[in-house]
mmCIF file as Biopython writes it, N, C-alpha, C and O atoms, coordinates in Angstrom:
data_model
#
loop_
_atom_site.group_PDB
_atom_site.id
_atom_site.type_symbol
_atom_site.label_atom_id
_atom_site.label_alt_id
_atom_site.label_comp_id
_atom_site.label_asym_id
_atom_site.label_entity_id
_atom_site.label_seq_id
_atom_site.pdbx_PDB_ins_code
_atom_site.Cartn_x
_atom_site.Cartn_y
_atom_site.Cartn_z
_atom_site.occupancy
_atom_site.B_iso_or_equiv
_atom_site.auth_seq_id
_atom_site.auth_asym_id
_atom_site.pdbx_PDB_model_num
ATOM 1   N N  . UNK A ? 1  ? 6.810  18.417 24.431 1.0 0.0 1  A 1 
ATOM 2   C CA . UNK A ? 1  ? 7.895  18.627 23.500 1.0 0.0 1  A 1 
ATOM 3   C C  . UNK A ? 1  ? 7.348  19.270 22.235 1.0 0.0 1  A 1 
ATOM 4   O O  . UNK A ? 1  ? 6.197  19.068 21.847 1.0 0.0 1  A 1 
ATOM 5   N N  . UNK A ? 2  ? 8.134  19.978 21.672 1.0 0.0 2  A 1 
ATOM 6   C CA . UNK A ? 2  ? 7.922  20.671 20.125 1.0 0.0 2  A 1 
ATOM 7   C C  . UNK A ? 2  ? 8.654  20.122 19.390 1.0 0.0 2  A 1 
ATOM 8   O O  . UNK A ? 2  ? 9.746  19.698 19.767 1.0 0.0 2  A 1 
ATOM 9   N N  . UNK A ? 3  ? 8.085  19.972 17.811 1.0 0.0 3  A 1 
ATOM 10  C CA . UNK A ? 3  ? 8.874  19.486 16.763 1.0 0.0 3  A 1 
ATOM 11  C C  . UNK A ? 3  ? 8.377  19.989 15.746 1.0 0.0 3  A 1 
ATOM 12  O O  . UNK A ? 3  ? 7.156  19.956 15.596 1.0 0.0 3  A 1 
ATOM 13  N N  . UNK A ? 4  ? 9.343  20.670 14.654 1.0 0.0 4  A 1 
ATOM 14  C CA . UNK A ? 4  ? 8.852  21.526 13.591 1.0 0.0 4  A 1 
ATOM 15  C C  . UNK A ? 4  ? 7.946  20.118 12.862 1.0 0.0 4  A 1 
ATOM 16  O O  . UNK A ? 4  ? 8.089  18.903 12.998 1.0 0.0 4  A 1 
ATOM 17  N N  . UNK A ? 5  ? 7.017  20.925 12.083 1.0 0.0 5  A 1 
ATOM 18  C CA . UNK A ? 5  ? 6.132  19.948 11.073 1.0 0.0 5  A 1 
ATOM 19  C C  . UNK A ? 5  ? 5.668  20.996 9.780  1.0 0.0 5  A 1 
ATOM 20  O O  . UNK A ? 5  ? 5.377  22.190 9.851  1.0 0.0 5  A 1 
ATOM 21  N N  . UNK A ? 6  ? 5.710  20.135 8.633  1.0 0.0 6  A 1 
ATOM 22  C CA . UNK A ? 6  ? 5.672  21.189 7.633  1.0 0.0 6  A 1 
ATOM 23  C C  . UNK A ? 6  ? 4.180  20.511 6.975  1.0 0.0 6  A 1 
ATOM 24  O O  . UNK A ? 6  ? 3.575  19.440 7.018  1.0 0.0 6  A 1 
ATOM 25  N N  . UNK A ? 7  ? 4.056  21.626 6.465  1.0 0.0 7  A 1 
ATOM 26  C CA . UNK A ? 7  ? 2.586  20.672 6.041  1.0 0.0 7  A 1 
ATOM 27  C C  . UNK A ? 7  ? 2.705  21.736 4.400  1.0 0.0 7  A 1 
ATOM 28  O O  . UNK A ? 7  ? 3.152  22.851 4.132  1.0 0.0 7  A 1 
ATOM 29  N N  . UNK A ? 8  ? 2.088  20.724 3.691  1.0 0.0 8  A 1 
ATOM 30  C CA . UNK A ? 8  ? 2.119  21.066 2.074  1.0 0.0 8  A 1 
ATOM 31  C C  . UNK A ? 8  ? 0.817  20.731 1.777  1.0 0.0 8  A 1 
ATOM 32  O O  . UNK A ? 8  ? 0.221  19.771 2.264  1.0 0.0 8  A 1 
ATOM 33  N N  . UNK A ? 9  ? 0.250  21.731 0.763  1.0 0.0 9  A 1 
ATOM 34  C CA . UNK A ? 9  ? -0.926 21.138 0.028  1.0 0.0 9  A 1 
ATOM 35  C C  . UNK A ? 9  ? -0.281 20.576 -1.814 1.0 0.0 9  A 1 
ATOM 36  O O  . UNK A ? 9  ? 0.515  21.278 -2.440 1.0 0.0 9  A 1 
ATOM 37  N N  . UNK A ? 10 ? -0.822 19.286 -2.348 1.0 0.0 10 A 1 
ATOM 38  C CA . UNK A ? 10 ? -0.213 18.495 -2.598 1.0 0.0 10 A 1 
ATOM 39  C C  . UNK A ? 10 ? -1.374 19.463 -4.278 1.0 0.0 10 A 1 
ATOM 40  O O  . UNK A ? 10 ? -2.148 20.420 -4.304 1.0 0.0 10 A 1 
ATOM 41  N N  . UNK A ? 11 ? -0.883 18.564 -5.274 1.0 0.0 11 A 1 
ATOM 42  C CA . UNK A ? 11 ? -1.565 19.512 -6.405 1.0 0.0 11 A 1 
ATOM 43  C C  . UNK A ? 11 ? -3.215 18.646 -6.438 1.0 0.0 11 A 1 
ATOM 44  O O  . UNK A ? 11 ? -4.089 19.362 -6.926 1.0 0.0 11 A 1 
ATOM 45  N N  . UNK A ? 12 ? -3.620 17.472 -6.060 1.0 0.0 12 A 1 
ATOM 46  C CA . UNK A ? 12 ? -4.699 17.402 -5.575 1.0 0.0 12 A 1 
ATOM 47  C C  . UNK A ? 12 ? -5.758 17.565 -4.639 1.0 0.0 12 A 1 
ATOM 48  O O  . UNK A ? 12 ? -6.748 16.848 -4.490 1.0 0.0 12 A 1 
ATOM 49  N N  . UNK A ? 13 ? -5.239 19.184 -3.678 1.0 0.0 13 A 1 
ATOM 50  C CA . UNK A ? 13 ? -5.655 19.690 -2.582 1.0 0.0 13 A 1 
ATOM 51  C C  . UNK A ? 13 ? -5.583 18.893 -1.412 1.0 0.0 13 A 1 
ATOM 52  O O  . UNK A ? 13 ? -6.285 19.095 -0.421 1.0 0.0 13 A 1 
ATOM 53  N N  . UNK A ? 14 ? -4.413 17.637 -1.558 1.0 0.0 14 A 1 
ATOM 54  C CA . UNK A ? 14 ? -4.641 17.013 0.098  1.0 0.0 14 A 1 
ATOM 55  C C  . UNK A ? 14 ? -3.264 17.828 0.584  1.0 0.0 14 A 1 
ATOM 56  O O  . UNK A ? 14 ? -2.284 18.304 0.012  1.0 0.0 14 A 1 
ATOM 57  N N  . UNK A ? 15 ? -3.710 17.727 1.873  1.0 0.0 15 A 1 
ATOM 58  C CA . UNK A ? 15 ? -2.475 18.504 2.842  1.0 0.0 15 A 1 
ATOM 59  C C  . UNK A ? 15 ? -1.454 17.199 3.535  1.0 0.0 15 A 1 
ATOM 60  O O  . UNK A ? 15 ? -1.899 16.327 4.282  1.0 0.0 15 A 1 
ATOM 61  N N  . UNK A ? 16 ? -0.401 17.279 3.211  1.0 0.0 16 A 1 
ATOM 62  C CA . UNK A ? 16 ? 0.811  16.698 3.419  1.0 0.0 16 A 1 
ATOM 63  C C  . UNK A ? 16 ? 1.456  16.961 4.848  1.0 0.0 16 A 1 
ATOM 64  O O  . UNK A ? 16 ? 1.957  18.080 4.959  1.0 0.0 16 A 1 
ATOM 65  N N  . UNK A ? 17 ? 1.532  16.155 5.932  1.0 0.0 17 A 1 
ATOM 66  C CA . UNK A ? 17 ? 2.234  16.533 6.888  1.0 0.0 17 A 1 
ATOM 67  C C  . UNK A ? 17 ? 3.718  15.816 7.293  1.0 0.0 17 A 1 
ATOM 68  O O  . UNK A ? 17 ? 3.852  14.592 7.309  1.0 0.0 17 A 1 
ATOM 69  N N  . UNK A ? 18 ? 4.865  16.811 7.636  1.0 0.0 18 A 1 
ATOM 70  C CA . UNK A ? 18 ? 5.814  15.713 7.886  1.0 0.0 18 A 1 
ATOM 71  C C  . UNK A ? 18 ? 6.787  15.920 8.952  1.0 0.0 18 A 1 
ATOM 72  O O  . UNK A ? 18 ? 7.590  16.682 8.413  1.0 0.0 18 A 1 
ATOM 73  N N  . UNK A ? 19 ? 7.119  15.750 9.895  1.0 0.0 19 A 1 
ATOM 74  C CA . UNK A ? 19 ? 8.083  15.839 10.982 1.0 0.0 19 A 1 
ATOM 75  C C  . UNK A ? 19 ? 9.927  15.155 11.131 1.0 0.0 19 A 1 
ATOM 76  O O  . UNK A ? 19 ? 10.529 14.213 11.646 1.0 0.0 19 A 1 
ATOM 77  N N  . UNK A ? 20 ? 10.221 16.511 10.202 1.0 0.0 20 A 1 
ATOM 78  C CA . UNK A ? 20 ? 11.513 16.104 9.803  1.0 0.0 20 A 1 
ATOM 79  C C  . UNK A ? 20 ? 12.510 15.602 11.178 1.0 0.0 20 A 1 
ATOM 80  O O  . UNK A ? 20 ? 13.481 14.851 11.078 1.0 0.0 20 A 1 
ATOM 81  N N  . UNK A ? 21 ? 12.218 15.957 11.916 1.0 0.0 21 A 1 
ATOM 82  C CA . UNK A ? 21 ? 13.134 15.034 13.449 1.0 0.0 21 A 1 
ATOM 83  C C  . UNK A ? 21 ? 13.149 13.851 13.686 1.0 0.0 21 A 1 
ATOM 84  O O  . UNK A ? 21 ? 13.923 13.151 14.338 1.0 0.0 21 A 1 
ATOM 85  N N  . UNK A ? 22 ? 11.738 13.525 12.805 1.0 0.0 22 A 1 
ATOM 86  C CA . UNK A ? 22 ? 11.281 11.811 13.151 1.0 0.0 22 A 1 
ATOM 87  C C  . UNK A ? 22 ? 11.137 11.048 11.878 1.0 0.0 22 A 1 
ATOM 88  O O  . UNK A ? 22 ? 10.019 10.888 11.388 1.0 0.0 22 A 1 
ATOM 89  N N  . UNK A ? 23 ? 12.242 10.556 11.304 1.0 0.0 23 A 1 
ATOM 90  C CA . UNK A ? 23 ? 12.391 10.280 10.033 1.0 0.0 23 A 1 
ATOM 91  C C  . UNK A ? 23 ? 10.947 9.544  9.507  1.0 0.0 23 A 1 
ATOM 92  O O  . UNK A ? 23 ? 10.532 8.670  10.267 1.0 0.0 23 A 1 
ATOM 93  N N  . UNK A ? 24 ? 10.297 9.756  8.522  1.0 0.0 24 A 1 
ATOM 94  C CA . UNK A ? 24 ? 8.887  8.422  8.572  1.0 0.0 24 A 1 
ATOM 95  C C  . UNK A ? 24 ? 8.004  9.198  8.436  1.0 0.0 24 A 1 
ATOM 96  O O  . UNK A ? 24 ? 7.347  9.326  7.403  1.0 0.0 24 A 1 
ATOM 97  N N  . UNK A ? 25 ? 7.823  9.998  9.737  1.0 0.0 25 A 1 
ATOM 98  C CA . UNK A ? 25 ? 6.908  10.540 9.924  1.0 0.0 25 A 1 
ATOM 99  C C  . UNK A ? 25 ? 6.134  11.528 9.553  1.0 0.0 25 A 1 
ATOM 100 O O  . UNK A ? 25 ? 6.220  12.688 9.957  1.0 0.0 25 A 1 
ATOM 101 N N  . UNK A ? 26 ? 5.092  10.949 8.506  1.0 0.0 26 A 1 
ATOM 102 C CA . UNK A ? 26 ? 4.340  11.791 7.991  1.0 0.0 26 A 1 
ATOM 103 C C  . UNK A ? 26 ? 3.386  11.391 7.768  1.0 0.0 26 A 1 
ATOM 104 O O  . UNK A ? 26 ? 3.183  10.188 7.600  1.0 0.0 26 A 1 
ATOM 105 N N  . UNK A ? 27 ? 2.346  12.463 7.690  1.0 0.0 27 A 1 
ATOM 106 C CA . UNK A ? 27 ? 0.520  12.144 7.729  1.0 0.0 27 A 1 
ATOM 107 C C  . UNK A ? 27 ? 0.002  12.958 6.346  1.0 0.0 27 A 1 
ATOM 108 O O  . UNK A ? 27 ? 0.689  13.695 5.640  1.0 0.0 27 A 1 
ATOM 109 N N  . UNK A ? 28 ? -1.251 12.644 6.193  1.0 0.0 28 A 1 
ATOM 110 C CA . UNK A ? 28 ? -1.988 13.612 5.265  1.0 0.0 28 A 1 
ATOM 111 C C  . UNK A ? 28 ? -3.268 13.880 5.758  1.0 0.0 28 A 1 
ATOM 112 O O  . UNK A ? 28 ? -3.626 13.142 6.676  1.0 0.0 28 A 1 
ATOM 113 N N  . UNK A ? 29 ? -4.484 15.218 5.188  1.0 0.0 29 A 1 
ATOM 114 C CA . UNK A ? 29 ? -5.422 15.351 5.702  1.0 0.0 29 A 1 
ATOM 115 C C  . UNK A ? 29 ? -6.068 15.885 4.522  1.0 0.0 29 A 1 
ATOM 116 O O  . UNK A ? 29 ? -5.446 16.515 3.667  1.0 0.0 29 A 1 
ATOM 117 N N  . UNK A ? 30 ? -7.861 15.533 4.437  1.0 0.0 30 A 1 
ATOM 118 C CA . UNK A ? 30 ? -8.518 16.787 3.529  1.0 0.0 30 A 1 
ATOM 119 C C  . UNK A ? 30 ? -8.224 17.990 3.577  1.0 0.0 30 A 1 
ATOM 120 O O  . UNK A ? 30 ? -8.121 18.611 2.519  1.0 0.0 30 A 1 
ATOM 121 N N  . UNK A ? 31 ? -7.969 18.767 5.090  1.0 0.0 31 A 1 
ATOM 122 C CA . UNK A ? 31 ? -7.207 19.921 5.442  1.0 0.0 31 A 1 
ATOM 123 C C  . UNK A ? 31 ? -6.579 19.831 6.450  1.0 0.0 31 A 1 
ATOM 124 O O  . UNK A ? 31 ? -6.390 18.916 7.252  1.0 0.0 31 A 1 
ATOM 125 N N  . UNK A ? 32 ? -5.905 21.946 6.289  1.0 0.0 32 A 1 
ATOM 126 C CA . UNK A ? 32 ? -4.725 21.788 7.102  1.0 0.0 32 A 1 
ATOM 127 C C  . UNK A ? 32 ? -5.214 21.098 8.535  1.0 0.0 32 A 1 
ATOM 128 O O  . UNK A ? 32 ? -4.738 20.032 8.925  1.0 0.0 32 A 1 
ATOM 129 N N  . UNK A ? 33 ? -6.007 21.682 9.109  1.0 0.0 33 A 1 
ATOM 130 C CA . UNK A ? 33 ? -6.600 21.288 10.124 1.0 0.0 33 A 1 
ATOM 131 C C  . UNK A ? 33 ? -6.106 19.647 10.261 1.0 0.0 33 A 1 
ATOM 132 O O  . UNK A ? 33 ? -4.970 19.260 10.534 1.0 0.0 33 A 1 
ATOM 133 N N  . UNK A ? 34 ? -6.841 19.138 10.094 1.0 0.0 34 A 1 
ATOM 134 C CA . UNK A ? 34 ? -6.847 17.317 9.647  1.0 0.0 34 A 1 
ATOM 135 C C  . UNK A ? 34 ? -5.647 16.613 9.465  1.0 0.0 34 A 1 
ATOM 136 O O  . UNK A ? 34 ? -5.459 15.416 9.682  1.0 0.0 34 A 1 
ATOM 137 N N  . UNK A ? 35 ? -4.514 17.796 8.875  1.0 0.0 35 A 1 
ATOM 138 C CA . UNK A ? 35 ? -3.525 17.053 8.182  1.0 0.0 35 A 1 
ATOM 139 C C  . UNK A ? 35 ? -2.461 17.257 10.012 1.0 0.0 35 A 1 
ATOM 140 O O  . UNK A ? 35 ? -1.688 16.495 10.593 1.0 0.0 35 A 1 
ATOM 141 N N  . UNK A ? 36 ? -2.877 18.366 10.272 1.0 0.0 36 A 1 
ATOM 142 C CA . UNK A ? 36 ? -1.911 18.778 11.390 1.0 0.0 36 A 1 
ATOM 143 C C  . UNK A ? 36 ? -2.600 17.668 12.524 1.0 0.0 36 A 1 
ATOM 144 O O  . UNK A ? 36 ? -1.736 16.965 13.049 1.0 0.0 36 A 1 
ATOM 145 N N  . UNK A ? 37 ? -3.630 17.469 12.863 1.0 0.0 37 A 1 
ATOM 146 C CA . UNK A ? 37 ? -4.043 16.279 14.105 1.0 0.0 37 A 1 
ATOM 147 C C  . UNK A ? 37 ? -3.489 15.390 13.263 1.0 0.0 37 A 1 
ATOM 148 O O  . UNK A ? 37 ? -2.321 15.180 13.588 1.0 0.0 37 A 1 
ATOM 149 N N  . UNK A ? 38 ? -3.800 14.832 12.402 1.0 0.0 38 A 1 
ATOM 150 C CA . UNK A ? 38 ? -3.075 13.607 11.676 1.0 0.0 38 A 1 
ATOM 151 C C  . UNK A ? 38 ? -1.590 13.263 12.566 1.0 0.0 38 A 1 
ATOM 152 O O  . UNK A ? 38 ? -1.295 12.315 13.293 1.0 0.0 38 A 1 
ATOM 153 N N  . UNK A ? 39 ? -0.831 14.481 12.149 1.0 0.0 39 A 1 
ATOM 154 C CA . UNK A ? 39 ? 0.761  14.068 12.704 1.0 0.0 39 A 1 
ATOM 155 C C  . UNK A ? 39 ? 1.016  14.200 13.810 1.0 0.0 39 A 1 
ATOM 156 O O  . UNK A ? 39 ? 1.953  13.651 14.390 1.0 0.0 39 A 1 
ATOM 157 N N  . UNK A ? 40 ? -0.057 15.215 14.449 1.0 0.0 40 A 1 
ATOM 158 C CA . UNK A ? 40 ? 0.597  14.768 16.189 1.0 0.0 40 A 1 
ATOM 159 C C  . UNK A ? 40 ? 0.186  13.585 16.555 1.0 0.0 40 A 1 
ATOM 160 O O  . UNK A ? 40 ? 0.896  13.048 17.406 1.0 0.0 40 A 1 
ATOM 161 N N  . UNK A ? 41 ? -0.762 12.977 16.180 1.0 0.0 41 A 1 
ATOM 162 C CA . UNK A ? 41 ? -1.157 11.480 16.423 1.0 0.0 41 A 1 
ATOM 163 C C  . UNK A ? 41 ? -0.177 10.568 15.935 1.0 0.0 41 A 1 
ATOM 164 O O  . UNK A ? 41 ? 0.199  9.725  16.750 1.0 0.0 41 A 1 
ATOM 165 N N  . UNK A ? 42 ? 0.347  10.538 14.745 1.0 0.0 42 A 1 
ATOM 166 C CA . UNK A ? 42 ? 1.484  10.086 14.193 1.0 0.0 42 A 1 
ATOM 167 C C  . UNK A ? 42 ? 2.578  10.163 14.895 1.0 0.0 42 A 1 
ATOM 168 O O  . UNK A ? 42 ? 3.173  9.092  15.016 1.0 0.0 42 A 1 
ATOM 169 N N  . UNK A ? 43 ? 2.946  10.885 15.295 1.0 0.0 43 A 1 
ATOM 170 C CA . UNK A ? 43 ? 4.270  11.655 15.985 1.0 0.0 43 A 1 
ATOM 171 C C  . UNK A ? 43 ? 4.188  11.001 17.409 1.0 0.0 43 A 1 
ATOM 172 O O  . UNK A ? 43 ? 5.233  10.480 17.798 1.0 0.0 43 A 1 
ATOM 173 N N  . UNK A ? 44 ? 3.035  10.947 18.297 1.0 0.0 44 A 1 
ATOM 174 C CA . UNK A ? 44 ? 3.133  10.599 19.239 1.0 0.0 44 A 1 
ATOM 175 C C  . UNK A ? 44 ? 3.252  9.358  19.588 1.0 0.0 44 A 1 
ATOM 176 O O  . UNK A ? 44 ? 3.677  8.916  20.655 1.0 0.0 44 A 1 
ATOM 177 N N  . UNK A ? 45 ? 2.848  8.765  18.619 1.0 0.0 45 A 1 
ATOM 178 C CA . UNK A ? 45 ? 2.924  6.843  17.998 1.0 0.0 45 A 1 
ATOM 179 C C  . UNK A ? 45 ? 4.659  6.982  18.275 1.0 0.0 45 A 1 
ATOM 180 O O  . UNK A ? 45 ? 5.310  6.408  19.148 1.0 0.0 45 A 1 
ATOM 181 N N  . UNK A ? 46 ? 5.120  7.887  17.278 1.0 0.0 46 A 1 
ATOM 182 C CA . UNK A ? 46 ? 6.478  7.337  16.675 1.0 0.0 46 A 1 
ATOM 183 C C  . UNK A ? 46 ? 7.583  7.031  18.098 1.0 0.0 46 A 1 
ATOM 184 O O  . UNK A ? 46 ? 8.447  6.245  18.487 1.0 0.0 46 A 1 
ATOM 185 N N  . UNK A ? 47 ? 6.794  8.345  18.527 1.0 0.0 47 A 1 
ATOM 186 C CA . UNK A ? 47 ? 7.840  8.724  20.162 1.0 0.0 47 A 1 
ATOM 187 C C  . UNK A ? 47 ? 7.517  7.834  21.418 1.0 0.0 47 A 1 
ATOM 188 O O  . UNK A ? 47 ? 8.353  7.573  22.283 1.0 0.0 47 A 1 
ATOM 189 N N  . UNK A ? 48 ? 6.199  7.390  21.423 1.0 0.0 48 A 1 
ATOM 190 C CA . UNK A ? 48 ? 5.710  6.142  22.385 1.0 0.0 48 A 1 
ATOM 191 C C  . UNK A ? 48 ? 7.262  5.098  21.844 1.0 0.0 48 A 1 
ATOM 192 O O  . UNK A ? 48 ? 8.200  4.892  22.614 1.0 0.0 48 A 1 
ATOM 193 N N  . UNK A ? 49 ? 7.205  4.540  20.325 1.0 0.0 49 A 1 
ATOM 194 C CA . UNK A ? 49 ? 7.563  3.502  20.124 1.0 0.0 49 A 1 
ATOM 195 C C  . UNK A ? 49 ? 8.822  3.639  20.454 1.0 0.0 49 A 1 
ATOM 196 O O  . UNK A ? 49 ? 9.220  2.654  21.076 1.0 0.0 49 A 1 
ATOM 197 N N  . UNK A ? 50 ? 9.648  4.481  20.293 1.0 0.0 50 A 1 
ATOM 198 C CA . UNK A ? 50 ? 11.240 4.704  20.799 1.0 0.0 50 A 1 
ATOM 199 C C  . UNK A ? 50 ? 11.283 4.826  22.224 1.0 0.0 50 A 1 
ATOM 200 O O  . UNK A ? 50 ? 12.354 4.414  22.669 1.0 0.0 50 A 1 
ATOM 201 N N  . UNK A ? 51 ? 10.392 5.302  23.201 1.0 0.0 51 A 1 
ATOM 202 C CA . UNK A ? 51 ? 10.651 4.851  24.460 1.0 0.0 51 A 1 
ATOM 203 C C  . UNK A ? 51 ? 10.397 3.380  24.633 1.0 0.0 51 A 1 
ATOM 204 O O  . UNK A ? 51 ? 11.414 2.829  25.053 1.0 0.0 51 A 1 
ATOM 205 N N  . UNK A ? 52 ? 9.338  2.512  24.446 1.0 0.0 52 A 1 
ATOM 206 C CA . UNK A ? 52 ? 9.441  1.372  24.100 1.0 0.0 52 A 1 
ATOM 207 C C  . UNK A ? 52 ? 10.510 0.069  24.094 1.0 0.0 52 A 1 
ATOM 208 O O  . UNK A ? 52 ? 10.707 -0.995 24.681 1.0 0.0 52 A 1 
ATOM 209 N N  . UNK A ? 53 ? 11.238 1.169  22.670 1.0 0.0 53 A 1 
ATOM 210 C CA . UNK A ? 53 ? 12.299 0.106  22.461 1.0 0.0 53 A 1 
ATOM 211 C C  . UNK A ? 53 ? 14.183 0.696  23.093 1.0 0.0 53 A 1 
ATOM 212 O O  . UNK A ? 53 ? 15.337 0.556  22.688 1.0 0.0 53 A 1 
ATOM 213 N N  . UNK A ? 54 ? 13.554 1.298  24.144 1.0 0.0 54 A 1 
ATOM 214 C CA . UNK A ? 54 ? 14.662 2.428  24.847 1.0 0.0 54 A 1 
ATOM 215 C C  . UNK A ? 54 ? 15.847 3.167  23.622 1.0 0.0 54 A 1 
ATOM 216 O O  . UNK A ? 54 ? 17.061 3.302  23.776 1.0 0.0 54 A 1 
ATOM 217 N N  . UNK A ? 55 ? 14.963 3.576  22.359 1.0 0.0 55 A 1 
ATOM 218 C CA . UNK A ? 55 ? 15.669 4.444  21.952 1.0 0.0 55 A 1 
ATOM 219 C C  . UNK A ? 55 ? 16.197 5.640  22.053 1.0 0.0 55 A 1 
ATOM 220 O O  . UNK A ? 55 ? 16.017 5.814  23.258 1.0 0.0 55 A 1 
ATOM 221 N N  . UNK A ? 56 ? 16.810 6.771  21.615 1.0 0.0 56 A 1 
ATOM 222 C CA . UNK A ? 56 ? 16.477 7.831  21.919 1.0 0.0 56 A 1 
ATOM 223 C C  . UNK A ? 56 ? 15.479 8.747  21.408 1.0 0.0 56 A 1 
ATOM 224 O O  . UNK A ? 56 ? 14.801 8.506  20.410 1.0 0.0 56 A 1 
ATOM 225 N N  . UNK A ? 57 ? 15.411 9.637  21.998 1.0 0.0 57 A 1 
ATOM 226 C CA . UNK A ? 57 ? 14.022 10.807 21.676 1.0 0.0 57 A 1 
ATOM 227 C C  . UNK A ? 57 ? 14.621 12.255 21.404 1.0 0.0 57 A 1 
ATOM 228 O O  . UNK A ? 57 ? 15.322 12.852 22.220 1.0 0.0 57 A 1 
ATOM 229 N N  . UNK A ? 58 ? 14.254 12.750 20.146 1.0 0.0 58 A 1 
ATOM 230 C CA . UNK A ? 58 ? 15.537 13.485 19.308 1.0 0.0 58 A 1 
ATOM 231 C C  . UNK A ? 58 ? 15.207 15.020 20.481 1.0 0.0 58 A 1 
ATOM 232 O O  . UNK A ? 58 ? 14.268 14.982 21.277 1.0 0.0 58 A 1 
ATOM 233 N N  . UNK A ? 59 ? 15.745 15.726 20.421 1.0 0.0 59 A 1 
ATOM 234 C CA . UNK A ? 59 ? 15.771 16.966 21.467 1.0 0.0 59 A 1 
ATOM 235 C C  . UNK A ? 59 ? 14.546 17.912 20.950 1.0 0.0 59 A 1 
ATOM 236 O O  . UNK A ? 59 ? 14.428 18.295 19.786 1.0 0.0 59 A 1 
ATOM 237 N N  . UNK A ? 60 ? 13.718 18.200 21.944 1.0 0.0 60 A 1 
ATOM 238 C CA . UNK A ? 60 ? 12.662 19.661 21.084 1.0 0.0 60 A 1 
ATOM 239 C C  . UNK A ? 60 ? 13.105 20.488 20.396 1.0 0.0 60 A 1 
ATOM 240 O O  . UNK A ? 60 ? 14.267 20.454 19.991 1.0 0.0 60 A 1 
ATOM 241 N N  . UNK A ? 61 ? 12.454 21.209 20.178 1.0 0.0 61 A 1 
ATOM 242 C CA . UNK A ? 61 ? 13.246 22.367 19.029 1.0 0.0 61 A 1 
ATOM 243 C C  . UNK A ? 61 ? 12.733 23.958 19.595 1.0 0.0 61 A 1 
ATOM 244 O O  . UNK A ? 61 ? 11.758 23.924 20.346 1.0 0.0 61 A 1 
ATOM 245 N N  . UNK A ? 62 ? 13.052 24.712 19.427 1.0 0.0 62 A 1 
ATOM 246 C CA . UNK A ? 62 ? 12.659 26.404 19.811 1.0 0.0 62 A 1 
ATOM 247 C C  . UNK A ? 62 ? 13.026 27.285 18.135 1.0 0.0 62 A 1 
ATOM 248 O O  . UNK A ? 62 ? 14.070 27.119 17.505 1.0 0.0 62 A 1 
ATOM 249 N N  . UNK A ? 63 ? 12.002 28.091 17.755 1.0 0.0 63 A 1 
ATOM 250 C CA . UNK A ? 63 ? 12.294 28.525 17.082 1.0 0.0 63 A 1 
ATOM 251 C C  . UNK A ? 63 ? 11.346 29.524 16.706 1.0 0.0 63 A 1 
ATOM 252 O O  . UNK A ? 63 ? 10.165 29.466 17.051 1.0 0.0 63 A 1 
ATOM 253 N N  . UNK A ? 64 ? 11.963 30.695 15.813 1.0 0.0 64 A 1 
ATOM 254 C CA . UNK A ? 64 ? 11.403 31.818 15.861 1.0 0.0 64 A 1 
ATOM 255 C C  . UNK A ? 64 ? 11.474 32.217 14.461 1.0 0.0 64 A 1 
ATOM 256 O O  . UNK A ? 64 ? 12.591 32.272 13.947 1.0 0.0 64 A 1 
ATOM 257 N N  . UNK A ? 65 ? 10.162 32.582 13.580 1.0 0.0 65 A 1 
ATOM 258 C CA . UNK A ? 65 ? 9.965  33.813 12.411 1.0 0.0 65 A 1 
ATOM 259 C C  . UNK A ? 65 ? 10.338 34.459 12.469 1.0 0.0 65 A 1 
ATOM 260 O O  . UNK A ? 65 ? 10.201 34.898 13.611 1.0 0.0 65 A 1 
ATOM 261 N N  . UNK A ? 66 ? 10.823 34.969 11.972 1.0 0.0 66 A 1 
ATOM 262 C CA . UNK A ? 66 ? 11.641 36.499 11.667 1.0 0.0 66 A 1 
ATOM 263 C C  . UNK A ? 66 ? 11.251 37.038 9.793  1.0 0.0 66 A 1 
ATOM 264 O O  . UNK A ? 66 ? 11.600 36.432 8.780  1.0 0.0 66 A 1 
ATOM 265 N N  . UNK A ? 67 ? 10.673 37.967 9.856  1.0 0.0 67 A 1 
ATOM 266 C CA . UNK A ? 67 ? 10.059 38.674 8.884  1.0 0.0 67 A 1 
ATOM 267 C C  . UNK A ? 67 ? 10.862 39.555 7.808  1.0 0.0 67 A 1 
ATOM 268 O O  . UNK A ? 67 ? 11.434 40.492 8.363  1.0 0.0 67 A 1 
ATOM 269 N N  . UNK A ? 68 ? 10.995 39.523 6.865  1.0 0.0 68 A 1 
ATOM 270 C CA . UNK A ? 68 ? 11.994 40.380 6.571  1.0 0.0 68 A 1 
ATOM 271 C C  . UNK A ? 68 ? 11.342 41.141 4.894  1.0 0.0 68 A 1 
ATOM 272 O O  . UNK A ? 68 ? 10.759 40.684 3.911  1.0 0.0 68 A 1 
ATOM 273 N N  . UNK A ? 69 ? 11.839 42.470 5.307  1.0 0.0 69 A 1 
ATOM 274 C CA . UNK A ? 69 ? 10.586 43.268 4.079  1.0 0.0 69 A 1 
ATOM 275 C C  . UNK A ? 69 ? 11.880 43.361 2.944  1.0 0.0 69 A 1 
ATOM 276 O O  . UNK A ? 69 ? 13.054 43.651 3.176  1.0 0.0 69 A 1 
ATOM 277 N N  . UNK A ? 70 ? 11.338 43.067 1.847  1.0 0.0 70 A 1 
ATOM 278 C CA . UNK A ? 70 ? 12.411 43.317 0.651  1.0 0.0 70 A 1 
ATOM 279 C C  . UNK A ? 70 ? 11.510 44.284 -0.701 1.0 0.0 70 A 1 
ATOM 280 O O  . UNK A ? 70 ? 12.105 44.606 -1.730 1.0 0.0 70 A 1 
#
């Protein structure tokens, strides 16, 4: 499954990760690198625990950049 994740560097250079589908869910890292394993580890916690407790599991996502010159 795919799920958008946004990752921010924070004004003390840590990188912020967060997976807006999965309310909670968010990690941090020294870097992007770090911050992004952070949340799929996170993320995969979150989604174990809702099968678990036979919740539901929010739908993947598809999505595409689109560039635009101004």
């Amino acid at each position: 499954m795919k799920f958008r994740v946004i990752i921010e560097q924070d004004e003390d250079g840590v990188f912020t990760a967060e997976c807006p589908a999965l309310p909670g869910c968010i990690s941090e890292g020294k870097t992007r690198v770090e911050a992004l394993k952070n949340i799929e580890d996170a993320a995969s916690g979150y989604l174990e625990s809702l099968k678990k407790h036979n919740e539901p599991i929010p739908p993947s996502i598809e999505e595409e950049l689109v560039e635009i010159c101004v």
